[in-house]
Every structure is written in structure tokens, then in C-alpha cells.
N, C-alpha and C positions, 0 to 999 in steps of 0.2 A: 686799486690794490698796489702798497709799494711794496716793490721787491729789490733787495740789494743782493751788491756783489761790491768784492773788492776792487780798488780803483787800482792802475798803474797794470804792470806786466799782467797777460791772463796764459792759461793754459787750457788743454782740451778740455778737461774736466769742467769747467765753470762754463766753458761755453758750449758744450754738450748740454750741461745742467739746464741753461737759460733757454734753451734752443726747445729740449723737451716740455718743459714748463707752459714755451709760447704756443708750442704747438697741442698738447694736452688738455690742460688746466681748463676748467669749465670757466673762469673768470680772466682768460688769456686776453681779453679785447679789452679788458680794465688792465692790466697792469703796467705800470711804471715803474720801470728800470734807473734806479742810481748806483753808483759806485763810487764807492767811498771807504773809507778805514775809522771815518769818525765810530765812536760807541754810541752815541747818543741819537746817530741815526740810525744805527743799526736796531739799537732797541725797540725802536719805534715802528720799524718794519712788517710787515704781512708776514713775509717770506724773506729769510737769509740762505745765504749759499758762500760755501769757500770762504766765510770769514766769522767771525764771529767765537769763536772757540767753543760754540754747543752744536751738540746731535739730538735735537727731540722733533721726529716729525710733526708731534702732534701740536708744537707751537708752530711748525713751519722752517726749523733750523738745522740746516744743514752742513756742518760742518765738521769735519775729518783731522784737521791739522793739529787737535788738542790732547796731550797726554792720557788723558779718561778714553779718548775712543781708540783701542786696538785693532777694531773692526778688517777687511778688505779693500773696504768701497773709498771711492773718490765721491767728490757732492754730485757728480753726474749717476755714480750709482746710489745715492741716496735719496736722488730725486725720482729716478728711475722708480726704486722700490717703493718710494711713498705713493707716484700715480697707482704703480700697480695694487696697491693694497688699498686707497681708496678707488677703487673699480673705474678710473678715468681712461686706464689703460686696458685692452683686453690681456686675459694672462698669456695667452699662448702669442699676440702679438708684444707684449710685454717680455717675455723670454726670446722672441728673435731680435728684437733690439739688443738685448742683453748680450745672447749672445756675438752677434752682427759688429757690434760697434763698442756698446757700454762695457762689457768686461774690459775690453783691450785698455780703454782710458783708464779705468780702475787699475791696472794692473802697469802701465806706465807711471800715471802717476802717485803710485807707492811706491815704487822701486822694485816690483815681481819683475815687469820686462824691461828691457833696453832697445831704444830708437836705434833702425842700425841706417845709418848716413845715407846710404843709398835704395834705399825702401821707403815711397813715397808716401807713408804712412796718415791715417787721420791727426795722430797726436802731433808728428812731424810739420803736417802742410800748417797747421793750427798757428805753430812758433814760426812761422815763418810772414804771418800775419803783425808778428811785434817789431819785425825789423826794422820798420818805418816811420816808425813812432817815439817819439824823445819827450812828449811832455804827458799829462795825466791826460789834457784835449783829445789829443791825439790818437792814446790806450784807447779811448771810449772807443773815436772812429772807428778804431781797427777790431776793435773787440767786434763791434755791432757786423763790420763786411764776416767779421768770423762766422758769428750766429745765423748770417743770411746763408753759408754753406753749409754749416749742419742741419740747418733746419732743410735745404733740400735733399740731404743723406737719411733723414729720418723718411721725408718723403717719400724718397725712394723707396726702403726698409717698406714704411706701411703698404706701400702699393702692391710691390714684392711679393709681400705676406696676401696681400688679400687674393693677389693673383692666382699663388699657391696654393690658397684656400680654395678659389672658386673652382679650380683648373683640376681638384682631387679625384672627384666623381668621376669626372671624364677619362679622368688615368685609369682607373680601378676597371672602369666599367671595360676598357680598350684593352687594357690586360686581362681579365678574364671570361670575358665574353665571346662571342664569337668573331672572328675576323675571316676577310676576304683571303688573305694570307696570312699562313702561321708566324712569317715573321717580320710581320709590317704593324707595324700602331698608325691609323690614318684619326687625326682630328679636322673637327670642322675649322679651325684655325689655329694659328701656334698658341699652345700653353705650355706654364710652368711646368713642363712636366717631371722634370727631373729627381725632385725631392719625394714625392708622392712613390716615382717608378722605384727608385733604389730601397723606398724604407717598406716596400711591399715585396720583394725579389726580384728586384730588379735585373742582379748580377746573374742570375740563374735562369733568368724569363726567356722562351724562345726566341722572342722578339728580336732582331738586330738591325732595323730602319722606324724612324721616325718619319712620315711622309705628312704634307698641310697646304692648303693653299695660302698664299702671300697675299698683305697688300697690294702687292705689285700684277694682280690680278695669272702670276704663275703659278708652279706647284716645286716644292722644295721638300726631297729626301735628305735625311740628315742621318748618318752611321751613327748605332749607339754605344757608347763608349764599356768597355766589361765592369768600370767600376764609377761613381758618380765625379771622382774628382780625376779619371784617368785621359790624355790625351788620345789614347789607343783608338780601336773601333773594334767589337765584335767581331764583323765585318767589313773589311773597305770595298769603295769602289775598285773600278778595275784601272791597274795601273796608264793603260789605253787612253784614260777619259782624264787623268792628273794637268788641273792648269788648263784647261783647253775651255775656246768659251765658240760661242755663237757657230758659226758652220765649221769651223776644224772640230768642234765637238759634235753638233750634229750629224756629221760626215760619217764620224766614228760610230755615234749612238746605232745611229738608222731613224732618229726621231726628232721633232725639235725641238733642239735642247741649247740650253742659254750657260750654263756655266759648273764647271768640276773645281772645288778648292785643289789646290796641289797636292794637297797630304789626305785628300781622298775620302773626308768623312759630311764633305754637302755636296749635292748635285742636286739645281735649279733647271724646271722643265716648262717649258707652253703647257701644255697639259697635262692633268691624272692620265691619262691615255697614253700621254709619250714618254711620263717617267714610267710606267708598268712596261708598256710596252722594251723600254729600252734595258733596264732592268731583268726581265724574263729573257731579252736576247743573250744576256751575258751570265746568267743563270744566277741570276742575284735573289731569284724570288723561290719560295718555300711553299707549294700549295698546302690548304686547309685540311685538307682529303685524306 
């Protein structure tokens, strides 16, 4: 399958486009990537992106730059929407990319937002990819290390998502099921929980400790914040335990305890036993009753 793109300078958008495509596209282990400005290869193309001066998904042509399209989108959201409408993409994993990553590039490169200098942005890191490059050779090199980083930001995104997904049940069921304490949520390990807690009542849920066991074979309380994007904590720990790790916190707890953040919203324990225990001494705990 060949698939072009413009040769020389690239921007987020083409190489978001390309990134998705390799990762999506049911014929992704066939395609071959050129870049070029020639017409007569372009023509000849499977798939166009960022160049070309048409938008018809259903040839395969994605491109934004030409007076006929007024549209939003960048070729990253063009591409985006073609997987999603042919069914390559799941919808609901389709709209957190969207939202995640692919709005932003659409929206930089139309001119909706501005890169601000000191905000290490995806559209940003992307340009900073062409600084090292002075011939068409060289675009390609830098293009392609570009696509090997979106394409692990998409990764992430999918995984994200699926985690999110898997990790829902378990939220729902922890929020209104029965608990050992009213305002403890205990899971069998750490999940996503955050997106599911807040879009269910989170902000209002009695709940204010997240508690799980680690890989690290301990047990970790985490303070839950009043709102999903707030630094805050419901509740914090107790000012006593702030910063303190292994026996100056133990000493303090009564139990063995391995480590308090400074600002009081994790506390890491040897056991379910000696975070409750330590917890109920300082009156952190809310029986069911």
C-alpha cells in the first residue's frame, strides 16, 4: 500500500496522521511511506495526507490546506475520523484520542491555539524534531524518530482507555456496594479509577481514601481529591506523618509503615493490617455501621 506525505518541513498534524494510520489501518504491515510534492506520485497513491489539495476519504485523500475545505480538522483529524467511520477505530476509543491529543493538533495547526514557549507541548516537542535537518534525507530521518513518539502516545492513549474500561466495574461496584469502611474504596490492585469515580459522584461519594496493594508486595492509601483535576484531598493524612519514611514514620504510626508524601495525600504500608490499623489510631477511618 503506498501512502504519501509531503517531503521537507513536517508538523504534528502529518505525523499524528501517519502514526495513527500505522497503528490502525488493517493493511498497516503493507504500507509504504514516501514523501514527496511530486503530482504524479501523489496521484498514484493508496492514501494521501497533508498534501495534495483534496479531502475525499473515500479515495483515501486527506488534505486540509486547500481553499474548498473550510472544515476544523488538520490531516491528523481527518484521518482520525476516516478510521473511526470505517470501524478500524472503536468510537468511544476514537473520541479519547480525539479528545487526548488529536483535537489539540487540529487546533494548532489551524490557527484556533497558540504554542506557548514554555509548555512542552505535543505540537511543540514535534518542531523541535526539524531542527536538525537541512536536506529532504534528513526531513524523512526526523520525520520517521517523530512517528516512532506518537506512535507510543497513541499507545499509551489505547492502553489508558482500555484500562479505564476494564477498571469500571470495579469502581461502580466499590462505590455502591458494600464496604468494610464507609470511606475507604479497597481494590484488588491499582486501577484507573478516577474517570469512572468522578463521572458517577464522585465529588459527593462518602468515600475519601483509595487503599490497594502494590507491586511492591505493600499496601498504599491514597487521599481522594474533592474534584478529579483538584490537587486538594477530601481528607489528608495527619500533618504528624508529612515526609516521614520508614521508622520516623513507623514510630509515629504505631505500625509498619514505609512512607507519607509531604503534602499528605499517599501513605505506603507493610500491610492491609497496618494501614487500617494506623489509620483508625489517628481517626482517619469512618466505620460502615
Amino acid at each position: 500500500m503506498n501512502v504519501i506525505t509531503h517531503s521537507g518541513k513536517f508538523h504534528a498534524d502529518d505525523v499524528l496522521a501517519y502514526a495513527l494510520l500505522r497503528h490502525f489501518h488493517p493493511l498497516r504491515n503493507q504500507m509504504a511511506l514516501t514523501r514527496t510534492r511530486d503530482p504524479q506520485i501523489i496521484e498514484r497513491a493508496d492514501i494521501v495526507f497533508d498534501v495534495g489539495g483534496i479531502y475525499d476519504p473515500t479515495s483515501g485523500r486527506f488534505d486540509h490546506h486547500q481553499n474548498e475545505y473550510t472544515g476544523p480538522l488538520s490531516s491528523a483529524g481527518m484521518v482520525l475520523a476516516w478510521l473511526i467511520e470505517s470501524n478500524w477505530i472503536d468510537t468511544e476509543l476514537g473520541q479519547r484520542l480525539h479528545h487526548d491529543i488529536v483535537e489539540y493538533v487540529d487546533d494548532v495547526d489551524n490557527g484556533r491555539v497558540e504554542e506557548r514557549a514554555n509548555v512542552p507541548c505535543f505540537s511543540r516537542m514535534v518542531s523541535l524534531f526539524t531542527a536538525s535537518a537541512n536536506t529532504l534525507i534528513e526531513f524523512d530521518q526526523q520525520f520517521h524518530k517523530a512517528v516512532s513518539i506518537a506512535s507510543g502516545i497513541i499507545e499509551g492513549v489505547e492502553a489508558k482507555y482500555n484500562l479505564d474500561k476494564q477498571a469500571k466495574q470495579f469502581v461502580l461496584t466499590a462505590m455502591n456496594g458494600p464496604r468494610e469502611f464507609s470511606n475507604i474504596i479497597e481494590f484488588p490492585q491499582y486501577l484507573s479509577w478516577k474517570g469512572t469515580y468522578y463521572a458517577h459522584g464522585g465529588e459527593t461519594h462518602p468515600t475519601e481514601f483509595v487503599m490497594y496493594p502494590t507491586m511492591y508486595e505493600t499496601w498504599q492509601v491514597s487521599a481522594i481529591p474533592p474534584t478529579i483535576d483538584s490537587f486538594a484531598q477530601k481528607r489528608s493524612f495527619p500533618e504528624s506523618w508529612a515526609g516521614l519514611r520508614d521508622e520516623e514514620l513507623s514510630a509515629v504510626t504505631g505500625t509498619a509503615s514505609i512512607f507519607c508524601h509531604k503534602n499528605r495525600f499517599i501513605a505506603v504500608f507493610k500491610t492491609k493490617k497496618d494501614a487500617i490499623d494506623a489509620m483508625k489510631h489517628f481517626g482517619l477511618i469512618v466505620s460502615s455501621t
